[in-house]
Every structure is written in structure tokens, then in C-alpha cells.
The first five atom37 places (N, CA, C, CB, O) and aatype in JSON, in Angstrom:
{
  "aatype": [20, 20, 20, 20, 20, 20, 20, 20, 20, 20, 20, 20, 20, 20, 20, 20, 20, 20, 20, 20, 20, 20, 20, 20, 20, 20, 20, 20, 20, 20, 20, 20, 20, 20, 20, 20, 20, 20, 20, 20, 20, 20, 20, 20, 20, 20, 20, 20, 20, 20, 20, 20, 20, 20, 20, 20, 20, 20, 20, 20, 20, 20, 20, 20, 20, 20, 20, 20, 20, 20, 20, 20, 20, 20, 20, 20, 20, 20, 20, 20, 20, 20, 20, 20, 20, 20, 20, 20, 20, 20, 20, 20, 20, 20],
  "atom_mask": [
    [1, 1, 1, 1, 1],
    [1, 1, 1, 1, 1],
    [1, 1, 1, 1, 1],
    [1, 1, 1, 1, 1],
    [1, 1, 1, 1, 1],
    [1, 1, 1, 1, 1],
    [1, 1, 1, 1, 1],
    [1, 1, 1, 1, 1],
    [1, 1, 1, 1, 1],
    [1, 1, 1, 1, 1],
    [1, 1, 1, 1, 1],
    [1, 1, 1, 1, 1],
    [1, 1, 1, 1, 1],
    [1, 1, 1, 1, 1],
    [1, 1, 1, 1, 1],
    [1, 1, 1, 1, 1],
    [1, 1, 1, 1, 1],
    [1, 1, 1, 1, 1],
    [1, 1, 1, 1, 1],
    [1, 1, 1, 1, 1],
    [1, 1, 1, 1, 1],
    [1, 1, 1, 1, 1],
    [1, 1, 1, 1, 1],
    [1, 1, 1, 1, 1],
    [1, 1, 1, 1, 1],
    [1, 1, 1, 1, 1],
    [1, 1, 1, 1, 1],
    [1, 1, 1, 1, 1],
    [1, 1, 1, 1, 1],
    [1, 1, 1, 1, 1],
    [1, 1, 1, 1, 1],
    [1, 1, 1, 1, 1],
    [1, 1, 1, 1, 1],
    [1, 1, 1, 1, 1],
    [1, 1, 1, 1, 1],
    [1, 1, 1, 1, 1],
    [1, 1, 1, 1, 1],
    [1, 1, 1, 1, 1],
    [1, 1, 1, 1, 1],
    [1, 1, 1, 1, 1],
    [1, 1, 1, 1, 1],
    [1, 1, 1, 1, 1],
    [1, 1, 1, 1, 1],
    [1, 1, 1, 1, 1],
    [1, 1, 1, 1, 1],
    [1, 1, 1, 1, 1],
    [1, 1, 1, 1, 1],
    [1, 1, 1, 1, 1],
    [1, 1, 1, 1, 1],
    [1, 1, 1, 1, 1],
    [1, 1, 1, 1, 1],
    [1, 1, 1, 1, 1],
    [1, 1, 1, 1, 1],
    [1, 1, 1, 1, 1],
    [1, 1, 1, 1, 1],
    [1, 1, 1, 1, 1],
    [1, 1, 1, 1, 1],
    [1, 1, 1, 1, 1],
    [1, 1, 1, 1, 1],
    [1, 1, 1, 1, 1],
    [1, 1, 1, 1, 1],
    [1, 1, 1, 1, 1],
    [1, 1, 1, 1, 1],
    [1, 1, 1, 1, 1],
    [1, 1, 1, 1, 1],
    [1, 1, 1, 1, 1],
    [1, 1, 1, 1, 1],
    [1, 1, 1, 1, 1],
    [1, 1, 1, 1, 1],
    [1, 1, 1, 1, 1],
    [1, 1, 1, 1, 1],
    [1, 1, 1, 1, 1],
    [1, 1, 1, 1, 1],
    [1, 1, 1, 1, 1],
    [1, 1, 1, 1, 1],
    [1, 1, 1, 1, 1],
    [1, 1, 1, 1, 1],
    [1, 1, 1, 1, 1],
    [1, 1, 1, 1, 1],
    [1, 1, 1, 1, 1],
    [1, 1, 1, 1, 1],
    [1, 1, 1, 1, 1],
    [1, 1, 1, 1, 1],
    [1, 1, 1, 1, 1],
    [1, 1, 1, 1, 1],
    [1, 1, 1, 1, 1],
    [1, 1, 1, 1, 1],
    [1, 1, 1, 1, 1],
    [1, 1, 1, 1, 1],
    [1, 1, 1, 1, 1],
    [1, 1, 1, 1, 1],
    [1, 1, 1, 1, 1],
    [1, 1, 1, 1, 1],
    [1, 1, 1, 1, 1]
  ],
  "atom_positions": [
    [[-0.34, -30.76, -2.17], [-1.28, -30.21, -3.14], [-1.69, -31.32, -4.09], [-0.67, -29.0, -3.92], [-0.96, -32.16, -4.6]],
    [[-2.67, -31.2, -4.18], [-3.77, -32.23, -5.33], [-3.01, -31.86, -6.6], [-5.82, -31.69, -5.52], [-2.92, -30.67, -6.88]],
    [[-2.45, -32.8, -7.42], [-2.24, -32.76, -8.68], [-3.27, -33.1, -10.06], [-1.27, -33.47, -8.64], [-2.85, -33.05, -11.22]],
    [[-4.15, -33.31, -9.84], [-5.72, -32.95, -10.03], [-5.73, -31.41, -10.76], [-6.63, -32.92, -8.34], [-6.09, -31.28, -11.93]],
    [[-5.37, -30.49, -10.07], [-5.67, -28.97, -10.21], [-4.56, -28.33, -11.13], [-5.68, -28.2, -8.69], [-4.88, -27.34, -11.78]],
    [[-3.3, -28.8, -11.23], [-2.25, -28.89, -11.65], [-2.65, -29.66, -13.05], [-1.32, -29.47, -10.64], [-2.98, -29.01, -14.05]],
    [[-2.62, -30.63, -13.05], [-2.7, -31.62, -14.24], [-4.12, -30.7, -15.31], [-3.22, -33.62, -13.48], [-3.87, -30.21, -16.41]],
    [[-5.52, -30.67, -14.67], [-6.26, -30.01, -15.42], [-5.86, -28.6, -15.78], [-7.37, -30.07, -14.91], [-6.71, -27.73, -15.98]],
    [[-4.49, -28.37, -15.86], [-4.41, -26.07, -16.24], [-5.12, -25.31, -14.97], [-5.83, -25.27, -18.12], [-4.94, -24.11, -14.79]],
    [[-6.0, -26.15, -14.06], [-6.63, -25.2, -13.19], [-5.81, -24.16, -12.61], [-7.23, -25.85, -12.18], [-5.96, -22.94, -12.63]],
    [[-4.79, -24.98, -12.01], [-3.73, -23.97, -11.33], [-1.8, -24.04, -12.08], [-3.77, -24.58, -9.34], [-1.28, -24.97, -12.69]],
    [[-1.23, -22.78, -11.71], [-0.27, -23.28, -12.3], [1.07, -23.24, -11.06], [-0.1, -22.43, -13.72], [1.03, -22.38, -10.18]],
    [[2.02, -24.09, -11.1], [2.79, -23.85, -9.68], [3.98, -23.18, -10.09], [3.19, -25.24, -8.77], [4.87, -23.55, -10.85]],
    [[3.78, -21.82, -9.24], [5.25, -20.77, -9.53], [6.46, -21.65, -8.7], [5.07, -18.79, -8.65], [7.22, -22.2, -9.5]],
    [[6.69, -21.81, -7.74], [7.25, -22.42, -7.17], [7.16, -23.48, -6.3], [7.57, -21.88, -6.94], [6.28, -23.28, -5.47]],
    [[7.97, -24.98, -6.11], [7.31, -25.8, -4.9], [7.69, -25.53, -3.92], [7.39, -27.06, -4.81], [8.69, -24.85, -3.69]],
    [[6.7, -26.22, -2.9], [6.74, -25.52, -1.42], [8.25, -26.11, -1.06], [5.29, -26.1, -0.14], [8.65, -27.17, -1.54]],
    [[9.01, -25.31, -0.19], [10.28, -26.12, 0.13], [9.79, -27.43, 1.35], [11.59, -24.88, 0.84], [8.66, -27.55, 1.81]],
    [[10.9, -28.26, 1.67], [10.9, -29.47, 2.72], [11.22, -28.85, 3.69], [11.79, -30.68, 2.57], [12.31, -28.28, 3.73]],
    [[10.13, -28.82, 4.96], [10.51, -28.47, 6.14], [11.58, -29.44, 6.59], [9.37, -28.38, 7.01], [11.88, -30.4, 5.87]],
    [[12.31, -29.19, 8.02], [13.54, -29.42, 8.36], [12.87, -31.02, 9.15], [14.4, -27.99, 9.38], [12.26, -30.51, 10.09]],
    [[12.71, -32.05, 9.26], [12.25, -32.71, 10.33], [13.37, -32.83, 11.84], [11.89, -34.13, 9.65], [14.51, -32.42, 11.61]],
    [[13.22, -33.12, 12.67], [14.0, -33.81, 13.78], [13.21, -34.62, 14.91], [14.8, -32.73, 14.48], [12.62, -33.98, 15.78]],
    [[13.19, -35.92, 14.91], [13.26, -37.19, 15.06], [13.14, -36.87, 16.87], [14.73, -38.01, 14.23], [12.26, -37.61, 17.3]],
    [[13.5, -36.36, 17.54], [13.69, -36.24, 18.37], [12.68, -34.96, 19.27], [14.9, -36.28, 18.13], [12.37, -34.9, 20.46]],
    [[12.48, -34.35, 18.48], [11.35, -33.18, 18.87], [10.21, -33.5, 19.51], [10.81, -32.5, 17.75], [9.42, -34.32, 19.06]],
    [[10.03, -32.73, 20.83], [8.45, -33.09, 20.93], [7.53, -31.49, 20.97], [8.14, -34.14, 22.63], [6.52, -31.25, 21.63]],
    [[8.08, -30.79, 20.28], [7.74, -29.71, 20.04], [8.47, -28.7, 19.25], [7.52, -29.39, 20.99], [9.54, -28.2, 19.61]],
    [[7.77, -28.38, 18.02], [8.4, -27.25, 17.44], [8.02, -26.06, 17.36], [8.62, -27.42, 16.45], [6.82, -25.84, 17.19]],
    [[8.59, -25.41, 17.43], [8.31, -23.91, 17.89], [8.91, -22.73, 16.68], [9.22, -23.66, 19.52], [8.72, -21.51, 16.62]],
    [[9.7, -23.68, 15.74], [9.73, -22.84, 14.56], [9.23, -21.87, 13.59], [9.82, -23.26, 14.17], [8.01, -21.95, 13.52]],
    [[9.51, -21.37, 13.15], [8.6, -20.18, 11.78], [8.01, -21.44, 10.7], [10.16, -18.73, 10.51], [8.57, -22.45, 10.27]],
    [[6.75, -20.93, 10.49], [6.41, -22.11, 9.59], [6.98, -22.05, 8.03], [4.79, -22.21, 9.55], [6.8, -20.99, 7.43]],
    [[7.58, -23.01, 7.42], [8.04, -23.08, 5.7], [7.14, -22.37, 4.95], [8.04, -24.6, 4.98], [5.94, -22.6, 4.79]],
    [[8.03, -21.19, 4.35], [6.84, -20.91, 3.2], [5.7, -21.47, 2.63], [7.25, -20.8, 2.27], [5.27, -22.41, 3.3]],
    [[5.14, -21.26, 1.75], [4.07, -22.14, 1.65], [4.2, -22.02, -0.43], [2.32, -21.4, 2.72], [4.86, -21.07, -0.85]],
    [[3.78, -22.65, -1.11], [3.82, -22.65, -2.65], [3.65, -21.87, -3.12], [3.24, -23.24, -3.29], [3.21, -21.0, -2.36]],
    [[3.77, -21.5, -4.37], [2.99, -20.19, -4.52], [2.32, -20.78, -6.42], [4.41, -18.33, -4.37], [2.96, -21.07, -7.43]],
    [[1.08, -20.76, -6.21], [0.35, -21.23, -7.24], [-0.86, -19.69, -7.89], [-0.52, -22.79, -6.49], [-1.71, -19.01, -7.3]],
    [[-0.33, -19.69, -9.34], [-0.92, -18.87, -10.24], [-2.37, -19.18, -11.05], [0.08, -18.73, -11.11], [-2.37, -19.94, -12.02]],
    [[-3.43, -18.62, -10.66], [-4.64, -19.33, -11.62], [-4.16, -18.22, -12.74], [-6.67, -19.28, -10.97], [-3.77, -17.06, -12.71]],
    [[-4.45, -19.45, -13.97], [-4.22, -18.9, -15.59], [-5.26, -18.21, -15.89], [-4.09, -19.99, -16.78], [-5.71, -18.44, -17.01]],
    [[-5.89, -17.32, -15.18], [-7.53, -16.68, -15.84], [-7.44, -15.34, -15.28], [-9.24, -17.55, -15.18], [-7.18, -14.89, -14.16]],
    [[-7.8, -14.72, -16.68], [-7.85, -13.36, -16.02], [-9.09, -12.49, -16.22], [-6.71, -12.58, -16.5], [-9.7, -12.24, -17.26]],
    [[-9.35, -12.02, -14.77], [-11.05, -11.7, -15.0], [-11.66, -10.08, -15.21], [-11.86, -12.26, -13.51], [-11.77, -9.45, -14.16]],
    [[-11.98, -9.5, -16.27], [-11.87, -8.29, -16.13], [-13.55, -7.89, -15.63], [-11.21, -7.66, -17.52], [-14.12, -6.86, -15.99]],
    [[-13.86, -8.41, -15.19], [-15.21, -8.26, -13.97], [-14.66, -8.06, -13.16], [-16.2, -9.32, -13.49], [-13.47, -8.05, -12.86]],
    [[-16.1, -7.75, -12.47], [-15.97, -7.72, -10.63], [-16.2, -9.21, -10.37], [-17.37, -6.64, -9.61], [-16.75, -10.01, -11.13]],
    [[-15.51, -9.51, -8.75], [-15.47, -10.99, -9.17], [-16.67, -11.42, -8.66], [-14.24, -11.89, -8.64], [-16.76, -12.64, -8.83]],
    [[-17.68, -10.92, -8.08], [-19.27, -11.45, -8.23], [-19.83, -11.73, -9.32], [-20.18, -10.65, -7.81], [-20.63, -12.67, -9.28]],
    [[-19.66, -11.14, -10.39], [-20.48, -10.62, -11.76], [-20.45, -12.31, -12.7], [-19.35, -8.93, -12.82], [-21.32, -12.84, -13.39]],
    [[-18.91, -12.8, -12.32], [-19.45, -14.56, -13.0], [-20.57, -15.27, -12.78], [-18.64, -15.69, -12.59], [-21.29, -15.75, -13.65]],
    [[-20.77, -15.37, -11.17], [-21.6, -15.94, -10.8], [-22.74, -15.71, -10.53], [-21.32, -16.28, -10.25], [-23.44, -16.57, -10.0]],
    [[-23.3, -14.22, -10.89], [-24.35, -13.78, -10.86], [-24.94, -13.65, -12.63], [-24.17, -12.5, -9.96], [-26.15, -13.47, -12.76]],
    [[-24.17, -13.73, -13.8], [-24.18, -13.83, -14.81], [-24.98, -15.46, -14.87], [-22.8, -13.48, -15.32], [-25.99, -15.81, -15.49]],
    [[-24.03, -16.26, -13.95], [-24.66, -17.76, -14.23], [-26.23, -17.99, -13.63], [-23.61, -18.95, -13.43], [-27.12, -18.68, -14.13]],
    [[-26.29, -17.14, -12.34], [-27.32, -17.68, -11.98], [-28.26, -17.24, -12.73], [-27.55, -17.58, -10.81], [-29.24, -17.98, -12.87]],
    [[-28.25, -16.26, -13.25], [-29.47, -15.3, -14.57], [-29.95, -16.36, -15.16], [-28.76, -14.13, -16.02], [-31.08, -16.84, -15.04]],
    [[-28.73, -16.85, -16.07], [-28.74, -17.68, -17.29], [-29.48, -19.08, -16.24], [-26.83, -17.94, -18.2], [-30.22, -19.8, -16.91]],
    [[-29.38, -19.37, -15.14], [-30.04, -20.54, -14.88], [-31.35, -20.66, -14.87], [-29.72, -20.96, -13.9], [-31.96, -21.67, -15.21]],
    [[-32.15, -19.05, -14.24], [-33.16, -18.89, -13.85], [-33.76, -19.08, -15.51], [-33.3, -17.58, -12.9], [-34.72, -19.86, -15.52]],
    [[-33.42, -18.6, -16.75], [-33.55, -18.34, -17.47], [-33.86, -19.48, -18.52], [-32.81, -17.63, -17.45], [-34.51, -19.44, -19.57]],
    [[-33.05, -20.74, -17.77], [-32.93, -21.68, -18.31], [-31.99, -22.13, -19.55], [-33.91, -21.76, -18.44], [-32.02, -23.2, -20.17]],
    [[-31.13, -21.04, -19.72], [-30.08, -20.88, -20.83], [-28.86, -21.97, -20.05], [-29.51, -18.93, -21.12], [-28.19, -22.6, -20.86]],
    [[-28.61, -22.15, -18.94], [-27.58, -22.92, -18.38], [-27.98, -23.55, -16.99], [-26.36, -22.05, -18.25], [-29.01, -23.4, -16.34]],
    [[-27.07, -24.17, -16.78], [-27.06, -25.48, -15.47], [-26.28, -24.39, -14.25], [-25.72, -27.41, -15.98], [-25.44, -23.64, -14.73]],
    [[-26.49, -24.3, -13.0], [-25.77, -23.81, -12.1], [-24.57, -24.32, -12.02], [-26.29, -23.86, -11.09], [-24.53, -25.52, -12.26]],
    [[-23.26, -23.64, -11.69], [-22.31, -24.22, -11.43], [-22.17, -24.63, -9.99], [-21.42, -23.55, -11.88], [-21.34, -25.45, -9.61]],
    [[-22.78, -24.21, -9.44], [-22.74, -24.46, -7.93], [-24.02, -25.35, -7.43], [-22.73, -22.97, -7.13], [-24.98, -24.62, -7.18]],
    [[-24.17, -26.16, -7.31], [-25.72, -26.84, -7.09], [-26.17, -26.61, -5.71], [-25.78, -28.53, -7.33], [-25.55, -26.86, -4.68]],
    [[-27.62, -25.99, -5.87], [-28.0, -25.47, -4.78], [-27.72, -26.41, -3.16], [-29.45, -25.19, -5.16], [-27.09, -26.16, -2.13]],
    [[-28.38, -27.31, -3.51], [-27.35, -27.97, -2.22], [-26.52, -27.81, -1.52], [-26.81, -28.64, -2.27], [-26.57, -27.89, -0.29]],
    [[-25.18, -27.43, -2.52], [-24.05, -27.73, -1.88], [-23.93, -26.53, -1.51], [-22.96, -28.36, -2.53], [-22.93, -26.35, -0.82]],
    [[-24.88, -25.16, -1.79], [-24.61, -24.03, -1.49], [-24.91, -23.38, -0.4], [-24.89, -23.52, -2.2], [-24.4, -22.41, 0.16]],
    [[-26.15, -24.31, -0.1], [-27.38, -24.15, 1.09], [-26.32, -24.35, 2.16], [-28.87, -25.46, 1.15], [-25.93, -23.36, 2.79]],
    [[-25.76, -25.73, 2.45], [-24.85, -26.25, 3.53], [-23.56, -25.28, 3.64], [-24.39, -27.82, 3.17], [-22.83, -25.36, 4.64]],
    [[-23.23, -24.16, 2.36], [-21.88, -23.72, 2.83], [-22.99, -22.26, 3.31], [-20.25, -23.56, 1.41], [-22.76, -22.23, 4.52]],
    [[-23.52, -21.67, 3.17], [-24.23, -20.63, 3.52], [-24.7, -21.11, 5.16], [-25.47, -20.36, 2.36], [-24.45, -20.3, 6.06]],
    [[-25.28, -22.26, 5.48], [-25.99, -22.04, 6.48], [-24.82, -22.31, 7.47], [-27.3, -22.87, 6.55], [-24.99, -22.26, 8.69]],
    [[-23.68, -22.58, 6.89], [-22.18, -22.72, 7.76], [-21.79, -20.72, 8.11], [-20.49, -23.79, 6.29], [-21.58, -20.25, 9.23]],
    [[-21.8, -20.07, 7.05], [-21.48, -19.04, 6.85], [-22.31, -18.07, 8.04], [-21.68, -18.86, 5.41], [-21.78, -17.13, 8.63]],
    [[-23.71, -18.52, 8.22], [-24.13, -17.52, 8.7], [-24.24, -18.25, 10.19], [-25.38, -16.89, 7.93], [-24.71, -17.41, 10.95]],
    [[-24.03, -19.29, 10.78], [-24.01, -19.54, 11.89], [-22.9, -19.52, 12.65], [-24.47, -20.4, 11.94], [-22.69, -20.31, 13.57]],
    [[-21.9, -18.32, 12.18], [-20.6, -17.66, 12.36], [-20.8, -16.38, 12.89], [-19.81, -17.55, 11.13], [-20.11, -15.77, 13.71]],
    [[-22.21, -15.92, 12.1], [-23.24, -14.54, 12.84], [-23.26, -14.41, 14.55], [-25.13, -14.83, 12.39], [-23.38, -15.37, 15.32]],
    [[-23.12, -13.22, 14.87], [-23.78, -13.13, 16.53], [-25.08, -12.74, 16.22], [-23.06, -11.91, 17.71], [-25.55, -11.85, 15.5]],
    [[-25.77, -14.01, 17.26], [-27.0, -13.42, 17.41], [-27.56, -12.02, 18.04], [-27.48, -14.25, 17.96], [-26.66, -11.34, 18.55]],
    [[-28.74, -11.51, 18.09], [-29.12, -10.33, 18.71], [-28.99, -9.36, 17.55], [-28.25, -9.96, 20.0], [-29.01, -8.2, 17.97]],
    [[-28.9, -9.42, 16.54], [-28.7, -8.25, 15.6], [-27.17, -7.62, 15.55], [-29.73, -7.1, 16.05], [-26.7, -6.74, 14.84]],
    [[-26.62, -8.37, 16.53], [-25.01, -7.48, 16.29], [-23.96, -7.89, 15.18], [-24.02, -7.65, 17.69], [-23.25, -8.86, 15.44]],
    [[-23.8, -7.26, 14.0], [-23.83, -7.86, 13.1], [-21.87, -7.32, 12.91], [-25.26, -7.47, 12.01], [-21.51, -6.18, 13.21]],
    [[-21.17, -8.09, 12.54], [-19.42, -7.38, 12.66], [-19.34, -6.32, 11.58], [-17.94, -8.67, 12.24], [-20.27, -6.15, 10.79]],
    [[-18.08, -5.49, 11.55], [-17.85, -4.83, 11.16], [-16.99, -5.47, 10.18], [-17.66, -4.06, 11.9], [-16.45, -6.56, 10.38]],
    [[-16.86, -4.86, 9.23], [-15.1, -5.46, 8.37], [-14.31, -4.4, 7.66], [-15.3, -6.69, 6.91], [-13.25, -4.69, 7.12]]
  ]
}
């Protein structure tokens, strides 16, 4: 884990991840994988959790604020997102 996220309050770490077991000799492990960390964000949101970022984009259109997300970088995760779609109109269930 990036101590980056840690160091800025972003995240806080409940516990560290434990040391998996190594062996030197393995050419395959077939083990249960090590827990994994368990990290707390310090923020608590009494929205729905769309409503931040639809609050921001208002205020952008509006010109009251800067996007937090710059369209760019949003375009490339969206056009990732939807080319996960089946074509033909068959659209998944969830």
C-alpha cells in the first residue's frame, strides 16, 4: 500500500496486512490467500454517494468550481466501462 494515502489522513490503517508464509522451493502455491489490510476512510457521508459528485458537476457547469474529475480522464474510464457492454442491446442484469 502507497503511504501517500496514509501519510495525507486519506486513509486510515485498522490493521497491517499479515506476511504471507514464503517457501523457496515452491513451484506452485495452492494456498488460501493472506488476509488482506483492512483500511478505514475518515469521512463520513450522509448523502447518497452520487449526490458529491453531482453537487460538483452543477457547481462546474455553473462556474462556481473546477471539476474534480477532469473530463479526460473520465472519458477514457467511461469508454473502458462501456466496452464491457454486450453488444445487440443485451444489456446485464445486476
Amino acid at each position: 500500500m502507497d503511504n501517500h494515502w496514509l501519510s495525507q489522513g486519506l486513509l486510515r490503517q485498522d490493521s497491517p496486512a499479515p506476511k504471507a508464509a514464503t517457501s523457496a522451493a515452491a513451484t506452485m502455491d495452492v494456498r488460501e490467500s493472506a488476509p488482506l489490510a483492512a483500511y478505514d476512510v475518515p469521512v463520513v457521508l450522509n448523502k447518497p454517494a452520487h449526490q458529491p459528485h453531482l453537487e460538483n458537476f452543477f457547481a462546474a457547469i455553473r462556474g462556481d468550481a473546477e471539476l474534480n474529475c477532469p473530463r479526460r480522464t473520465r472519458l477514457s474510464g467511461r469508454v473502458c466501462d462501456l466496452s464491457r457492454e454486450p453488444s445487440g442491446g443485451n444489456k446485464p442484469t445486476y
